[in-house]
C-alpha positions in Angstrom: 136.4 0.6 49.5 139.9 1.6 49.8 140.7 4.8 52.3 144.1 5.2 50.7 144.8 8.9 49.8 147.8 7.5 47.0 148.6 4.1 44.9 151.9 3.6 43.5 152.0 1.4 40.5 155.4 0.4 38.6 155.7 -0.4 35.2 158.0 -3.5 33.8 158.4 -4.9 30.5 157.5 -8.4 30.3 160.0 -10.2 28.3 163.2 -9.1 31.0 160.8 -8.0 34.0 162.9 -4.6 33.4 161.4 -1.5 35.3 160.6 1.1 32.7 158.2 3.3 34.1 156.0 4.9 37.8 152.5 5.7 37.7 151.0 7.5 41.1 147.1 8.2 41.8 147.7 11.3 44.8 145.3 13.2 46.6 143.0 10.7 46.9 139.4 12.2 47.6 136.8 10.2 49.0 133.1 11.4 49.8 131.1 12.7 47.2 134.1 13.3 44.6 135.9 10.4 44.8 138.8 11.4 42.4 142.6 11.2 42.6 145.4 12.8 40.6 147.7 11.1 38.2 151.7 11.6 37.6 153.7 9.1 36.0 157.4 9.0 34.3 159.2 6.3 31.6 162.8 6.1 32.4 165.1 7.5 29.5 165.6 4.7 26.9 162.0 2.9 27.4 159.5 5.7 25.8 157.6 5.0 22.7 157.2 1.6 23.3 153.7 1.4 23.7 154.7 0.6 27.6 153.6 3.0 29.4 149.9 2.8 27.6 149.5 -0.4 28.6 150.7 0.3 32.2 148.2 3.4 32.3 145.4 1.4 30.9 146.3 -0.8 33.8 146.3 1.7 36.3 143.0 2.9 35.2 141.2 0.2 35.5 142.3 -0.1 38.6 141.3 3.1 39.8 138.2 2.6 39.1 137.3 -1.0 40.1 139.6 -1.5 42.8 139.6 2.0 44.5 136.5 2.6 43.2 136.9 6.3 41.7 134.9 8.2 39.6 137.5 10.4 38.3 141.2 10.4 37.6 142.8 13.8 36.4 146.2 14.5 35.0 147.7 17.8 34.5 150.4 18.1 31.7 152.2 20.7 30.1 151.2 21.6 26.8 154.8 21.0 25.4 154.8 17.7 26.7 153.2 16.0 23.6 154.2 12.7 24.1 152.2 12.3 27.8 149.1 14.1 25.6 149.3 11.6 23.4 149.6 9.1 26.1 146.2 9.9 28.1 144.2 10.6 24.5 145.0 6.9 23.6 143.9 6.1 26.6 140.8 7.8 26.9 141.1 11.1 28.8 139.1 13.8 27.6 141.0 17.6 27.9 138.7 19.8 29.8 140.3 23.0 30.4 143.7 25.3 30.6 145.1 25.8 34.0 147.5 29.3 33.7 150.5 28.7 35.8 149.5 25.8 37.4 153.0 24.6 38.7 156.6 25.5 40.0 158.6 23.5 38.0 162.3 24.4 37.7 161.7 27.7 39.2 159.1 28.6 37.2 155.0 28.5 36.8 153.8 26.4 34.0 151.1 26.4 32.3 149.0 22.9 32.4 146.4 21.6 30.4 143.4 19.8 32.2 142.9 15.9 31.3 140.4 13.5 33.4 138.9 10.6 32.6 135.5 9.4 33.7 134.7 5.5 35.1 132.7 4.2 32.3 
């Protein structure tokens, strides 16, 4: 069992080994919850590619067999359609609404709860 509190994973496309995209599990709980946080980004140029799905599938599995979670949870704004569509193909389920949730750009944003649970 891993005792990390984060994993960083990077994502490259196969046919130039070119970096398109981070994924990060943070806040690592162990215990009874054992659940981490997600946050990810696809450099400018590389989204829409169907990259990043496979690198979050990735990272998903891996969260759950290799660091052996029972939950992963990512927090997105609700504007951000393309990262809801991201974790929906993917599998995560919404489960809530989380009113100014984060300081982003100066401001508190709204975030819409997504987790998904190992199968």
């Amino acid at each position: 069992m891993s005792t990390h509190e984060n994993a960083g994973f990077l994502v490259f496309r196969h046919a130039d080994d070119c970096l398109v995209g981070v994924f990060n599990v943070t806040n690592i709980v162990r215990g009874k919850f054992q659940s981490g946080y997600l946050d990810y980004y696809v450099f400018a140029g590389h989204e829409r590619q169907g990259l990043m799905r496979k690198g979050l599938e990735a990272v998903v599995r891996f969260a759950f067999q290799n660091l052996k979670l029972h939950r992963l949870e990512a927090n997105i704004q609700p504007t951000n359609v393309a990262s809801i569509a991201l974790v929906k193909a993917c599998g995560f389920l919404q489960e809530g609404y989380s009113p100014r949730y984060l300081k982003i750009n100066g401001r508190w944003r709204d975030h819409e709860r997504w987790a998904i649970l190992t199968p």
